[in-house]
N, CA, C and O of each residue as an XYZ file, in Angstrom:
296
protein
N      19.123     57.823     43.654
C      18.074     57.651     42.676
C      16.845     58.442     43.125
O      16.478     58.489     44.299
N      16.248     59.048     42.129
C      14.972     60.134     42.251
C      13.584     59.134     41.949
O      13.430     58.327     41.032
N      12.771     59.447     42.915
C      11.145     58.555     42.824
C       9.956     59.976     43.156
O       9.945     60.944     43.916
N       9.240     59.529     42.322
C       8.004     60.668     42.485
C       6.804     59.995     43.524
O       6.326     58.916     43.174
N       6.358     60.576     44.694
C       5.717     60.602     45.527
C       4.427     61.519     45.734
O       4.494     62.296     44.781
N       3.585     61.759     46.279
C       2.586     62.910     45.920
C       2.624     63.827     47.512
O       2.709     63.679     48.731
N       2.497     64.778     46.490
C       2.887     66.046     47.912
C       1.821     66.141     48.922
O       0.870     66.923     48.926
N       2.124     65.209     49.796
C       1.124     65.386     51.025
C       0.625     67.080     51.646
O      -0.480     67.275     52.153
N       1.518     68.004     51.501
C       1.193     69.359     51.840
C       0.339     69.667     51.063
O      -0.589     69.932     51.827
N      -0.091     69.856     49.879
C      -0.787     69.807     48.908
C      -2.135     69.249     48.671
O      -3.170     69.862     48.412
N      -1.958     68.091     48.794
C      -3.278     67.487     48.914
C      -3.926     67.864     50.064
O      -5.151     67.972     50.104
N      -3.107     68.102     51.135
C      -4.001     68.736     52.316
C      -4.449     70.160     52.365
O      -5.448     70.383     53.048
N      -3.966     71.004     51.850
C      -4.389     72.349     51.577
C      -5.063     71.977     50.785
O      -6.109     72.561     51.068
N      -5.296     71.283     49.775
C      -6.173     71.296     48.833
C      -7.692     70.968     49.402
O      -8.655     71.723     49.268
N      -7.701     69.914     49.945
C      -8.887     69.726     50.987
C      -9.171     70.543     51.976
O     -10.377     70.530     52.222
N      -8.293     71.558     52.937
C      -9.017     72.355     53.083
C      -9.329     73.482     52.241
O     -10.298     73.958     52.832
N      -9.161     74.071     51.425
C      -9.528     74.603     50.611
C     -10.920     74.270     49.541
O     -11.432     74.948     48.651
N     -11.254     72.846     50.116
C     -12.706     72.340     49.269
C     -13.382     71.927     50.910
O     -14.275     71.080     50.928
N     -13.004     72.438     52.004
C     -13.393     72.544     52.764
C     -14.069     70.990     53.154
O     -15.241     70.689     53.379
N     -12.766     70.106     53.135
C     -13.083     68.250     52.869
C     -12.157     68.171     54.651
O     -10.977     68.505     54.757
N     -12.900     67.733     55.707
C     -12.455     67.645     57.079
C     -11.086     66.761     57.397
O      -9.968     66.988     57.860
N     -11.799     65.654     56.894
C     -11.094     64.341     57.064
C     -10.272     63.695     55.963
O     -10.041     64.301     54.917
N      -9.945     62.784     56.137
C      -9.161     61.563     55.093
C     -10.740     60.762     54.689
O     -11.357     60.860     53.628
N     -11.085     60.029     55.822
C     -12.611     59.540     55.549
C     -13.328     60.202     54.863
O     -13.784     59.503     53.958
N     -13.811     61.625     54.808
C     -14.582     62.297     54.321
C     -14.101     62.359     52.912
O     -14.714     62.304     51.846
N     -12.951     62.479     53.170
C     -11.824     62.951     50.768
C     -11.993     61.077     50.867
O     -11.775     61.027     49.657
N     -12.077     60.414     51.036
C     -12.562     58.598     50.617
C     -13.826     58.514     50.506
O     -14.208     57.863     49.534
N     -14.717     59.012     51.261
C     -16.324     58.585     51.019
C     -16.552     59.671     49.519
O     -16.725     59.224     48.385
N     -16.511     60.729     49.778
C     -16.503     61.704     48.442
C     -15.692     61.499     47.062
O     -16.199     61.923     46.023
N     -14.220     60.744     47.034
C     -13.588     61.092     46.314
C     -13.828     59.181     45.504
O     -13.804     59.082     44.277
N     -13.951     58.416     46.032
C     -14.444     56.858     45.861
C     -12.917     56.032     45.910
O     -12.640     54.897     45.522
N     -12.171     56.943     46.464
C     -10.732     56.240     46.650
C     -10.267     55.800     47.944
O      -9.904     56.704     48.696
N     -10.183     54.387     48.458
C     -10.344     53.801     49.934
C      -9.461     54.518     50.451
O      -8.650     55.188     49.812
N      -9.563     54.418     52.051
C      -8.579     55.642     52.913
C      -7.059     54.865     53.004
O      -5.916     55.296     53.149
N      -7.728     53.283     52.817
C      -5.421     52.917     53.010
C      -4.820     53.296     51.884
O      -3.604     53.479     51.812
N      -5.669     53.450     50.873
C      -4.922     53.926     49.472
C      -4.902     55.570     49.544
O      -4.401     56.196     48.609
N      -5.230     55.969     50.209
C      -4.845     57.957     50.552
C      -4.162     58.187     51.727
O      -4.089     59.363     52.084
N      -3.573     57.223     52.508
C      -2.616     56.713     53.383
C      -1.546     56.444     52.599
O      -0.435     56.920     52.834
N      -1.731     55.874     51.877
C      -0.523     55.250     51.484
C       0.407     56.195     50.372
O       1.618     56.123     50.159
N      -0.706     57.185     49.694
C      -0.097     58.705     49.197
C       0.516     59.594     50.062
O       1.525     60.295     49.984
N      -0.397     59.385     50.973
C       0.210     61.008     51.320
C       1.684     60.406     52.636
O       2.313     61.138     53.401
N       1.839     58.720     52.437
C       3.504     58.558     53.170
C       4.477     57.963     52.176
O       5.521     57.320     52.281
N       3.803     58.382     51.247
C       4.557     57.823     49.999
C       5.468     56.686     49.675
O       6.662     56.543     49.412
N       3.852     55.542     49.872
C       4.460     54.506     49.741
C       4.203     53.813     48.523
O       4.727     52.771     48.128
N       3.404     54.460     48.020
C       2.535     53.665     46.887
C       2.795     54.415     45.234
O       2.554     55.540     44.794
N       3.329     53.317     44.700
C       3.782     54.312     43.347
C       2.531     55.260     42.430
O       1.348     55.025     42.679
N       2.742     55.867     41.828
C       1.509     56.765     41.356
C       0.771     55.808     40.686
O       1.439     54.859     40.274
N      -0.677     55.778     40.407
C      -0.898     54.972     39.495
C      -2.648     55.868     39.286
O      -2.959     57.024     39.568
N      -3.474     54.740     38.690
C      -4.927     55.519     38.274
C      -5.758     55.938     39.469
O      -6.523     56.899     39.548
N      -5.489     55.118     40.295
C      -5.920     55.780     41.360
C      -5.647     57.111     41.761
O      -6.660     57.804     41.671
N      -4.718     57.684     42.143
C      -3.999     58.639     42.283
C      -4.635     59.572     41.579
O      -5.008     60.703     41.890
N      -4.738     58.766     40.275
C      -5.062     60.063     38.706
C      -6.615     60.856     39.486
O      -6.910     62.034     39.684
N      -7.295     59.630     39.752
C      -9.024     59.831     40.256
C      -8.999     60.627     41.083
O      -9.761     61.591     41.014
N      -7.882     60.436     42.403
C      -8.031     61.452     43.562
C      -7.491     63.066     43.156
O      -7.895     64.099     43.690
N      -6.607     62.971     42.212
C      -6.427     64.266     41.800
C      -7.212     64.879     41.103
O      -7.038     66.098     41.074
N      -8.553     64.206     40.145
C      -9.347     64.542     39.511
C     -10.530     65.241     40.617
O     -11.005     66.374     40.530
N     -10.806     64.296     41.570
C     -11.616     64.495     42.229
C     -11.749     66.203     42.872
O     -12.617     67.072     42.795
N     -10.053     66.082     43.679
C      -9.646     67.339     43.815
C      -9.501     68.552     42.688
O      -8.647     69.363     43.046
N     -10.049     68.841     41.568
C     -10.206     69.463     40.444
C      -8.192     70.147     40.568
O      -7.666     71.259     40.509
N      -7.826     69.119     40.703
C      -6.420     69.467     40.508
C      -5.470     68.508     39.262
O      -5.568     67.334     38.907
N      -4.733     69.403     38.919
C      -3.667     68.767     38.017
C      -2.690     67.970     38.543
O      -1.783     68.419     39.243
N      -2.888     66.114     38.080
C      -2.225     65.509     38.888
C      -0.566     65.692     38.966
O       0.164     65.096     39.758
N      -0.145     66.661     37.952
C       1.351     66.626     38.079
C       1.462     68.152     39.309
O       2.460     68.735     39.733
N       0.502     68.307     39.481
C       0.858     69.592     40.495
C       0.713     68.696     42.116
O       1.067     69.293     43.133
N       0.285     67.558     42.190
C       0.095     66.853     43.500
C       1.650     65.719     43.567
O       1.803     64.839     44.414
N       2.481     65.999     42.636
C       3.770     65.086     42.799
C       4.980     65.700     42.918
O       5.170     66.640     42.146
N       6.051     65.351     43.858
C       7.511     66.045     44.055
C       8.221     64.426     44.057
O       7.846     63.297     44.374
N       9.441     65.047     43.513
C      10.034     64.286     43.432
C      11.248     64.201     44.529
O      11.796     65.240     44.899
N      11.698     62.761     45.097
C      12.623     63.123     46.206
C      13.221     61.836     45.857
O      12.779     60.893     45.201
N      14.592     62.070     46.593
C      15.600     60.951     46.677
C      15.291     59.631     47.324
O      15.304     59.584     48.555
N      15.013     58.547     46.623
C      15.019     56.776     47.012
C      14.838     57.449     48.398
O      13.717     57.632     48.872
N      15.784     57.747     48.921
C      16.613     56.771     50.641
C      16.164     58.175     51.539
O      16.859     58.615     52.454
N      14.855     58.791     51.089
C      13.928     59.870     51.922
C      13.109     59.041     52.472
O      12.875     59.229     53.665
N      12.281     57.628     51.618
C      10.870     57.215     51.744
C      11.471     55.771     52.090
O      10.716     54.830     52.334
C-alpha cells in the first residue's frame, strides 16, 4: 500500500535556499511548532493544514513537498 509523506530533501533545500539555518528558525518564522516539522520531515504525520501553512510559508507548492512511498518504508 502507497502513503504520501513530505519530501524531507526538499524542504531542506528549500530552506537553504531561503537561507532558513535551523528547524527552530523555519518554526519561529514559519508559526508551525518544531515536533510538528519533525514529525514531516520522518514522516510520521499524515499531511494535513498544517503542512499546507509550512509549504505556504516556504512560497512552495504543497504538492511539490510530497512523494509518495510504500506503507512498510515509514
Amino acid at each position: 500500500m502507497k502513503k504520501y509523506i513530505a519530501d524531507e530533501k526538499k524542504i531542506r533545500k528549500t530552506m537553504i535556499d531561503k537561507n532558513i539555518k535551523t528547524i527552530n528558525e523555519l518554526s519561529r518564522l514559519s508559526g508551525v511548532s518544531k515536533p510538528k516539522i519533525y514529525e514531516f520531515l520522518n514522516g510520521k504525520t499524515p499531511l494535513q493544514t498544517t503542512f499546507v501553512r509550512l509549504a505556504e510559508f516556504l512560497e512552495i507548492d504543497p504538492n511539490e513537498l510530497i512523494v509518495e512511498v510504500e506503507e512498510d518504508e515509514y
